[in-house]
Residue frames as a rotation matrix with the C-alpha (Angstrom) as fourth column:
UNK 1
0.699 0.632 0.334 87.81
0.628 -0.320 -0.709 103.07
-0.342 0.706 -0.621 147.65
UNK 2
0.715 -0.463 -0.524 90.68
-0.659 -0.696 -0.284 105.65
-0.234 0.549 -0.803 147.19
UNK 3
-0.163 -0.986 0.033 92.94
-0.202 0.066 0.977 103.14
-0.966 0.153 -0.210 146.58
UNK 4
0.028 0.339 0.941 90.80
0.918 0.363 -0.157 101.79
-0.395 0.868 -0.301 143.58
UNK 5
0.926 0.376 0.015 90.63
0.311 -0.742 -0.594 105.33
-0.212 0.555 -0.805 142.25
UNK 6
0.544 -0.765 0.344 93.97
-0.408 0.117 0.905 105.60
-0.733 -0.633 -0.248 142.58
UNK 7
-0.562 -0.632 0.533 94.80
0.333 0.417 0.846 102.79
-0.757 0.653 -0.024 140.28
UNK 8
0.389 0.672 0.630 92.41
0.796 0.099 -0.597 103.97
-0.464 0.734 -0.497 137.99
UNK 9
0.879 0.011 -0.476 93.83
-0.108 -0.969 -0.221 107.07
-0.464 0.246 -0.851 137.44
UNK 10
-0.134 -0.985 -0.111 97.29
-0.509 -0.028 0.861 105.46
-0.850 0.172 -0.497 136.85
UNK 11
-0.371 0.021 0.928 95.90
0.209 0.976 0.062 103.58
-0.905 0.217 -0.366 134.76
UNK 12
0.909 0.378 -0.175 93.51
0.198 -0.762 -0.617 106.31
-0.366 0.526 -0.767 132.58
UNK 13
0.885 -0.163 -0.435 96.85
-0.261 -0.950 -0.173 108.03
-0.385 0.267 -0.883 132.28
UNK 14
-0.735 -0.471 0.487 99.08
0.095 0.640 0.763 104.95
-0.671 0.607 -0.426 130.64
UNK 15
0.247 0.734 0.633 96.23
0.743 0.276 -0.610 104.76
-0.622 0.621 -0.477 128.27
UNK 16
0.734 0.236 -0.637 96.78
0.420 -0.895 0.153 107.97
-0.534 -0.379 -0.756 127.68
UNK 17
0.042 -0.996 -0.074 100.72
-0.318 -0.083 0.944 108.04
-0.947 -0.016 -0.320 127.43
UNK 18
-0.639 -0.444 0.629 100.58
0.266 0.639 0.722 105.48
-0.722 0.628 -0.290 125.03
UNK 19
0.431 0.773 0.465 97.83
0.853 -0.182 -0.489 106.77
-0.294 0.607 -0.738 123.01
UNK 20
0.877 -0.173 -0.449 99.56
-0.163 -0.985 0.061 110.09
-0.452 0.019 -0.892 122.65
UNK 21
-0.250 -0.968 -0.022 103.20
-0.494 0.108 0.863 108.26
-0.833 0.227 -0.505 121.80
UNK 22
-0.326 0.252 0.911 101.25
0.683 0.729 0.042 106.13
-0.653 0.636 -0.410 119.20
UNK 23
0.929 0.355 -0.102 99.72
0.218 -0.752 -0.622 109.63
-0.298 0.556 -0.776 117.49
UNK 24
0.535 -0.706 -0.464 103.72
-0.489 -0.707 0.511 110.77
-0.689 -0.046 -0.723 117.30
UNK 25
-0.556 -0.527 0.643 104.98
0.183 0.677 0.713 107.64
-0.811 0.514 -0.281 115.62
UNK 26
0.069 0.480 0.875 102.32
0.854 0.425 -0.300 107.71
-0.515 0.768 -0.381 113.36
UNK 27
0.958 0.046 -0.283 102.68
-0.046 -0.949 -0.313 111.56
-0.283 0.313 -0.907 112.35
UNK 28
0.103 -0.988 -0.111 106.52
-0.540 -0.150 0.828 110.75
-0.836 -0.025 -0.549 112.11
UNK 29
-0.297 0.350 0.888 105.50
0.272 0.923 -0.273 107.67
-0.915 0.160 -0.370 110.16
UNK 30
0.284 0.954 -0.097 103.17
0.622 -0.260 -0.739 109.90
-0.730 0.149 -0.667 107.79
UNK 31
-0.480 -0.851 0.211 105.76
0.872 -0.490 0.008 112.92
0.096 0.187 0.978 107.34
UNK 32
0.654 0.715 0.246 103.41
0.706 -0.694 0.141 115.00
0.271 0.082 -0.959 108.99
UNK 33
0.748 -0.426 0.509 105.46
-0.515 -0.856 0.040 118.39
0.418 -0.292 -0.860 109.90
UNK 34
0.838 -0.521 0.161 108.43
-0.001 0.293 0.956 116.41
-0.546 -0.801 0.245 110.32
UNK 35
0.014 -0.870 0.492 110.94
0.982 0.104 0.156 116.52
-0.187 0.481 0.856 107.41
UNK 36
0.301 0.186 -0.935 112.38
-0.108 -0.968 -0.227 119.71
-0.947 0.170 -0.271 106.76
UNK 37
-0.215 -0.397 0.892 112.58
0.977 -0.097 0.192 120.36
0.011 0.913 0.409 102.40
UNK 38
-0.512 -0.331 -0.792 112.80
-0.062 -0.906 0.419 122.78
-0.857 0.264 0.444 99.81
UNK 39
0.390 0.798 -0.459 110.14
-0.351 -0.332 -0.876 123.53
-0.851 0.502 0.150 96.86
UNK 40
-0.938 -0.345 0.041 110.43
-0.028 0.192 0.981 122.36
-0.346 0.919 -0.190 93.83
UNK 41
0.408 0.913 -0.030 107.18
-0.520 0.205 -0.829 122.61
-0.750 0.354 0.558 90.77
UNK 42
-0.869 0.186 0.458 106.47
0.478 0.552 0.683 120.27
-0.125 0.813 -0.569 87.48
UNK 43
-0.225 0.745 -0.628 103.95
-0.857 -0.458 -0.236 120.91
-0.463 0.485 0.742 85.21
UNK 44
-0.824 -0.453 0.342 102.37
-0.242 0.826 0.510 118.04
-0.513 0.337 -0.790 83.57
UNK 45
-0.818 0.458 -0.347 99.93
-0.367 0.048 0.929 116.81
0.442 0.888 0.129 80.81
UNK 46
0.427 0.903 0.046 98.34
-0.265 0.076 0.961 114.54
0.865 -0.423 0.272 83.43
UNK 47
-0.463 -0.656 0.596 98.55
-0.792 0.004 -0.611 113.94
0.398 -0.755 -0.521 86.64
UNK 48
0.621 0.732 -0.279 96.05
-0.560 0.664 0.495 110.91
0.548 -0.152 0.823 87.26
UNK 49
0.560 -0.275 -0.781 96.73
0.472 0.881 0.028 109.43
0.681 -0.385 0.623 90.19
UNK 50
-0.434 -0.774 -0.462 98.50
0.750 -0.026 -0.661 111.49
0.499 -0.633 0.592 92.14
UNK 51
0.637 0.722 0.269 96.97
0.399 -0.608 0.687 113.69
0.660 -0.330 -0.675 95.19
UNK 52
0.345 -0.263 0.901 98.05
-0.695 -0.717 0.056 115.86
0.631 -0.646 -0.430 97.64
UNK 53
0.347 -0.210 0.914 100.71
-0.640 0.659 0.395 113.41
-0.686 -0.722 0.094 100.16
UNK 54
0.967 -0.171 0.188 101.53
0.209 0.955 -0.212 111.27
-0.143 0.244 0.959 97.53
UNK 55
0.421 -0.905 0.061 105.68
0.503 0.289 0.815 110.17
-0.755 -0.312 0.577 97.71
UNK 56
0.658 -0.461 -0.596 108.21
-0.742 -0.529 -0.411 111.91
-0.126 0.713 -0.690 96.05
UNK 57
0.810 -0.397 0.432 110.89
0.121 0.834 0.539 109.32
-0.574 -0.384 0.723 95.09
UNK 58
0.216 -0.931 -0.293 114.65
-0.956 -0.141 -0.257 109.20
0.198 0.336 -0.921 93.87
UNK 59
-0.523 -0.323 -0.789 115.86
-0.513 0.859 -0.011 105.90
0.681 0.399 -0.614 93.02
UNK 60
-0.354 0.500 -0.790 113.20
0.305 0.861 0.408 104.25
0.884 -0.097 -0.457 95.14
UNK 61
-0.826 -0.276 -0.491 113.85
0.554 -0.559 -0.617 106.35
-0.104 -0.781 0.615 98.10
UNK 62
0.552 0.818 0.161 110.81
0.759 -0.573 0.308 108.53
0.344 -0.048 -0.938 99.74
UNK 63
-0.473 -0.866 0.160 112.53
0.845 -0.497 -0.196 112.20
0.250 0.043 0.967 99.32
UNK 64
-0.883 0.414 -0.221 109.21
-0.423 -0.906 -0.009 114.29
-0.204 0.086 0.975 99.72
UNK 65
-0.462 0.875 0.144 105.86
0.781 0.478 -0.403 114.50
-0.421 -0.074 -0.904 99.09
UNK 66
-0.150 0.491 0.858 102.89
0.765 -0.492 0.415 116.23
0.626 0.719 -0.302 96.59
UNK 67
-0.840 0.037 -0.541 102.21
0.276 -0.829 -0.486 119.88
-0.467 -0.558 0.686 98.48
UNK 68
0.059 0.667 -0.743 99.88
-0.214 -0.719 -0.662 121.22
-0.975 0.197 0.100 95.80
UNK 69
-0.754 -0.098 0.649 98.20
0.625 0.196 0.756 120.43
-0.201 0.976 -0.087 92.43
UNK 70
-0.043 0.512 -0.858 96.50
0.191 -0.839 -0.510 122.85
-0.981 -0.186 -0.062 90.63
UNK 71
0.649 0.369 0.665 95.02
0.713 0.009 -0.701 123.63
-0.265 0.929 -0.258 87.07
UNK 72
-0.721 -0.549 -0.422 96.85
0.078 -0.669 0.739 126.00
-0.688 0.500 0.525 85.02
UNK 73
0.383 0.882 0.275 93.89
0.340 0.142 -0.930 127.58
-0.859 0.450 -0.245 83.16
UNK 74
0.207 -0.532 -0.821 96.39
-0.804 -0.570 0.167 129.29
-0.557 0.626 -0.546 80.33
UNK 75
-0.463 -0.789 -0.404 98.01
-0.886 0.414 0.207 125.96
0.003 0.454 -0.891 79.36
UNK 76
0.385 0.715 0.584 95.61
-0.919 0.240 0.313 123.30
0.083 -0.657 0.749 80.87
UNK 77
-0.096 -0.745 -0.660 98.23
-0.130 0.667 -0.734 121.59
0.987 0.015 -0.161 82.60
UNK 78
0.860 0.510 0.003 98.53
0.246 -0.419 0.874 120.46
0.447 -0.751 -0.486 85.75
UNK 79
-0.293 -0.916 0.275 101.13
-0.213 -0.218 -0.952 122.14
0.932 -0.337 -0.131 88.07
UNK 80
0.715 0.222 -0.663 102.26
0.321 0.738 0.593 120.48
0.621 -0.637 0.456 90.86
UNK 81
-0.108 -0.707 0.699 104.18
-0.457 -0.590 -0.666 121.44
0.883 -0.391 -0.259 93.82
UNK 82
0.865 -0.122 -0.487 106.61
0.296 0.907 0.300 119.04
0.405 -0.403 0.821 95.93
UNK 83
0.647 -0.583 0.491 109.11
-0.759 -0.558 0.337 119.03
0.078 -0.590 -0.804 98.53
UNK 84
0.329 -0.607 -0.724 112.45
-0.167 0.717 -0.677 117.64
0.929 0.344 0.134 98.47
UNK 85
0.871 0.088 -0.483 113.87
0.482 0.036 0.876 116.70
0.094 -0.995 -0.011 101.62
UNK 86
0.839 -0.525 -0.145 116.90
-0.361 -0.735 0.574 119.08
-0.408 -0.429 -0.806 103.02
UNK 87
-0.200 -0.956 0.214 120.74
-0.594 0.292 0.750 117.78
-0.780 0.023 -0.626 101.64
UNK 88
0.246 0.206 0.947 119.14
0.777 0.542 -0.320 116.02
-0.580 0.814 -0.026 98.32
UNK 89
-0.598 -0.033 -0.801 120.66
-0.541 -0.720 0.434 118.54
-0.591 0.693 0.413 95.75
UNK 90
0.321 0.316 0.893 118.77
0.565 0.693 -0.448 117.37
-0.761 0.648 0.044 92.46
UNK 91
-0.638 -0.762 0.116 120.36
0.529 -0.323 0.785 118.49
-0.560 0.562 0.608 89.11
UNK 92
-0.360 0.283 -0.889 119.15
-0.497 -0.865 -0.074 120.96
-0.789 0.415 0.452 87.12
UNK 93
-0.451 0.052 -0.891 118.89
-0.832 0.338 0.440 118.60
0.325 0.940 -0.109 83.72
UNK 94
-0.939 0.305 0.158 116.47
0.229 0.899 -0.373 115.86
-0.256 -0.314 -0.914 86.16
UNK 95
-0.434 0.873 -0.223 113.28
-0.301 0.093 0.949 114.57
0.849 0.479 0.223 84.82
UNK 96
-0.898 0.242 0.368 110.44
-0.335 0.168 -0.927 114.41
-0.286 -0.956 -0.069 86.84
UNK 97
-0.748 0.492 -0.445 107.74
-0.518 -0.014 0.855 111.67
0.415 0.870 0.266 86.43
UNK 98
0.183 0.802 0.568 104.46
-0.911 0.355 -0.209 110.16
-0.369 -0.480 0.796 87.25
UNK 99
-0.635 -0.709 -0.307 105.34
-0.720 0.687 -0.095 106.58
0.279 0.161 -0.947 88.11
UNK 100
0.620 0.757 -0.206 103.22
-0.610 0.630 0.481 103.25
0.494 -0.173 0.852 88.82
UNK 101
-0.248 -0.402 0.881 104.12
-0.889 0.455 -0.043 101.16
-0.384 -0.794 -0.471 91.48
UNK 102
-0.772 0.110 0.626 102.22
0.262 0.952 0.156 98.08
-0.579 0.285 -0.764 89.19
UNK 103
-0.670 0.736 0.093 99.16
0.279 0.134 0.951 96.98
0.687 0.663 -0.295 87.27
UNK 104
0.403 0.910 -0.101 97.39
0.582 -0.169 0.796 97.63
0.707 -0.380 -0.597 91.13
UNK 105
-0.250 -0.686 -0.684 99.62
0.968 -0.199 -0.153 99.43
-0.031 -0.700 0.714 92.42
UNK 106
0.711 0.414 -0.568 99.34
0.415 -0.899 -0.137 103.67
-0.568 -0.138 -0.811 92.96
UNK 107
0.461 -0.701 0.544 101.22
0.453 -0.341 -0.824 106.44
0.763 0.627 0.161 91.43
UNK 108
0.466 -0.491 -0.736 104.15
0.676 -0.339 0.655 108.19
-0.571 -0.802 0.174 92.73
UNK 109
0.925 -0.367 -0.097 106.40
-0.367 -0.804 -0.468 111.27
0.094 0.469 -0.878 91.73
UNK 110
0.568 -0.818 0.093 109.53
0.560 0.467 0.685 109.90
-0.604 -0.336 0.723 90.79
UNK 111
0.737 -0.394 -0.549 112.67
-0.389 -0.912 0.133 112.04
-0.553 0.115 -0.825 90.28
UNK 112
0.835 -0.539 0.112 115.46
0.495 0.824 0.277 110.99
-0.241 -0.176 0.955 87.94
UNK 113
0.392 -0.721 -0.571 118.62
-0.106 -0.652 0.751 112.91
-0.914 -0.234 -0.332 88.47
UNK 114
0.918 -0.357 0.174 120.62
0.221 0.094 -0.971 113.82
0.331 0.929 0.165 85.60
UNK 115
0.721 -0.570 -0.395 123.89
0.610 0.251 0.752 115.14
-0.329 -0.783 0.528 85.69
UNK 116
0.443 -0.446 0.778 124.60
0.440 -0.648 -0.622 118.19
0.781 0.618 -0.091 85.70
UNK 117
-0.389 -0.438 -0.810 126.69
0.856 0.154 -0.494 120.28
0.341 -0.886 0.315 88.35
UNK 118
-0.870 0.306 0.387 124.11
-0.401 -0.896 -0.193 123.06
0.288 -0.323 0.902 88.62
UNK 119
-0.745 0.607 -0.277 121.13
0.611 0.787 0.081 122.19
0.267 -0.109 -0.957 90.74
UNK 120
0.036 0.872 0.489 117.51
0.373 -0.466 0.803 123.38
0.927 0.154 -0.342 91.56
UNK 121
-0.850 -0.410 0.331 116.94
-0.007 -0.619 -0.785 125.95
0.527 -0.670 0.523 94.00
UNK 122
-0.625 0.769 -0.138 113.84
0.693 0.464 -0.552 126.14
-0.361 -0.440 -0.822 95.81
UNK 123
0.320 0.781 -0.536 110.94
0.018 -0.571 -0.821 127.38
-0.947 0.253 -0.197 94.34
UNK 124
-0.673 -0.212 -0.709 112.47
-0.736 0.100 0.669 126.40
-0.071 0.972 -0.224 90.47
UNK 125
0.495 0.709 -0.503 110.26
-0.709 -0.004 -0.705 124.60
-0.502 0.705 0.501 87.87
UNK 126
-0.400 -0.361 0.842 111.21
0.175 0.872 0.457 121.00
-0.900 0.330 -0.285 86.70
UNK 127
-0.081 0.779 -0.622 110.56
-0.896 -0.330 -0.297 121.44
-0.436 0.533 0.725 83.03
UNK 128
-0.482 -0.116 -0.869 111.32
-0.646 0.717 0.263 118.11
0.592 0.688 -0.420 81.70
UNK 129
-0.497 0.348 0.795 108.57
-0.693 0.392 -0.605 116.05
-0.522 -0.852 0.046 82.91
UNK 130
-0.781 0.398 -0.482 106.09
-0.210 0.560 0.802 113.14
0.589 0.727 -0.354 82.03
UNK 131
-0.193 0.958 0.211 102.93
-0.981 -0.185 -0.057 112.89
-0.015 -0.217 0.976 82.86
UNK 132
-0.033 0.326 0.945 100.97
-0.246 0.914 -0.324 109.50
-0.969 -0.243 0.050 84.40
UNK 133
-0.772 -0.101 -0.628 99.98
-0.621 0.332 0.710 106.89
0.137 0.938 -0.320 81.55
UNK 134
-0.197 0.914 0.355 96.46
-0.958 -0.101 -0.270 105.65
-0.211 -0.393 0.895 81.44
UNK 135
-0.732 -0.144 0.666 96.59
-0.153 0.987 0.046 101.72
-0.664 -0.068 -0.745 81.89
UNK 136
0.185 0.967 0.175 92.82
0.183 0.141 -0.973 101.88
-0.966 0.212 -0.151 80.38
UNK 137
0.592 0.115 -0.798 94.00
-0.502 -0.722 -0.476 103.85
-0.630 0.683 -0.370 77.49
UNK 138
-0.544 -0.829 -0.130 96.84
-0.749 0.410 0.521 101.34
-0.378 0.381 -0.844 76.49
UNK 139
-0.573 0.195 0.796 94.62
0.011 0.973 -0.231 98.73
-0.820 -0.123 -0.559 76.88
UNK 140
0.353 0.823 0.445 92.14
0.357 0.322 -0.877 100.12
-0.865 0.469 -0.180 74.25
UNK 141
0.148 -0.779 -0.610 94.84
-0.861 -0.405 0.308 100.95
-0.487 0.480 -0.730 71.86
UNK 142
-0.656 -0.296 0.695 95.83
-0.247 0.953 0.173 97.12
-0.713 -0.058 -0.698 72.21
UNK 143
-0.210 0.724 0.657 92.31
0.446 0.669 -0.595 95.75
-0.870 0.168 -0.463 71.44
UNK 144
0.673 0.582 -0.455 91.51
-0.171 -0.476 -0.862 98.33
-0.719 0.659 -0.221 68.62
UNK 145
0.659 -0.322 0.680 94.59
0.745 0.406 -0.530 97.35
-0.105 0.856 0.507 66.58
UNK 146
0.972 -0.152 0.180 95.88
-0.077 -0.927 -0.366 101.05
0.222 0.342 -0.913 66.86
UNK 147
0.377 -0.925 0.055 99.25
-0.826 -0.308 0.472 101.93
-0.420 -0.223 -0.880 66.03
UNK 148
0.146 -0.400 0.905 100.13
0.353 0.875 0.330 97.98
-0.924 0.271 0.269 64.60
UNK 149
0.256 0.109 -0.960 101.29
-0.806 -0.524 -0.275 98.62
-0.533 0.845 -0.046 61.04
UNK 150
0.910 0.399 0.116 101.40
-0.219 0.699 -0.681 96.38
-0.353 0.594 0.723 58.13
């Protein structure tokens, strides 16, 4: 009998092991509390599609992630606030936009660098942004004829 308890216990505590190394990978995986960045906000017209966690990207590249969206009741915009990841400088004169991954794909925050040699500090304001585009909204544009001129 004590040896059977015994293996059980080694056993309980591989379960264990691995169950604990499988939580790290996946939190690493995630980007829970594991990259260190620097602040950066955007304001934007809309933001549809994008939530708290969703990717920051630079030329395809995951560089960050959403921190915080939030109304702006003054302007009713929303203002977002995203981390970049440490040693990414981004230029001062980069646009920052709400991208689609496809027709079923999600949105993402996707940075394109300009190119200047002064760059954003943390906690600066991207002002040159674009806001998401509403697939639905093109589509009834399309069908109604709008915009087609003669």
């Amino acid at each position: 009998m004590s040896s059977q308890n015994t293996t059980e216990i080694i056993v309980g505590a591989g379960v264990i092991a691995i169950a604990a190394g499988f939580l790290i990978y996946a939190g690493q995986i995630a980007g829970i509390g594991g990259t260190k960045g620097y602040d950066l906000n955007a304001s934007f017209r809309s933001i549809e599609g994008v939530n708290v966690g969703t990717d920051v990207r630079l030329a395809g590249v995951k560089v960050g992630s959403v921190t915080d969206i939030v109304l702006d009741p003054a302007s009713f915009r929303a203002k977002a606030g995203f981390t970049v990841q440490n040693g990414i400088d981004v230029p001062d004169d980069s646009q920052v936009v709400i991208a689609s991954e496809g027709l079923l794909g999600g949105n993402y925050v996707e940075i394109l660098p300009g190119g200047s040699t002064f760059n954003y500090a943390a906690g600066d304001e991207v002002l040159d942004t674009q806001g998401s585009v509403s697939l639905i909204s093109l589509l009834l544009k399309f069908v109604a004829g709008g915009g087609s001129e003669g």
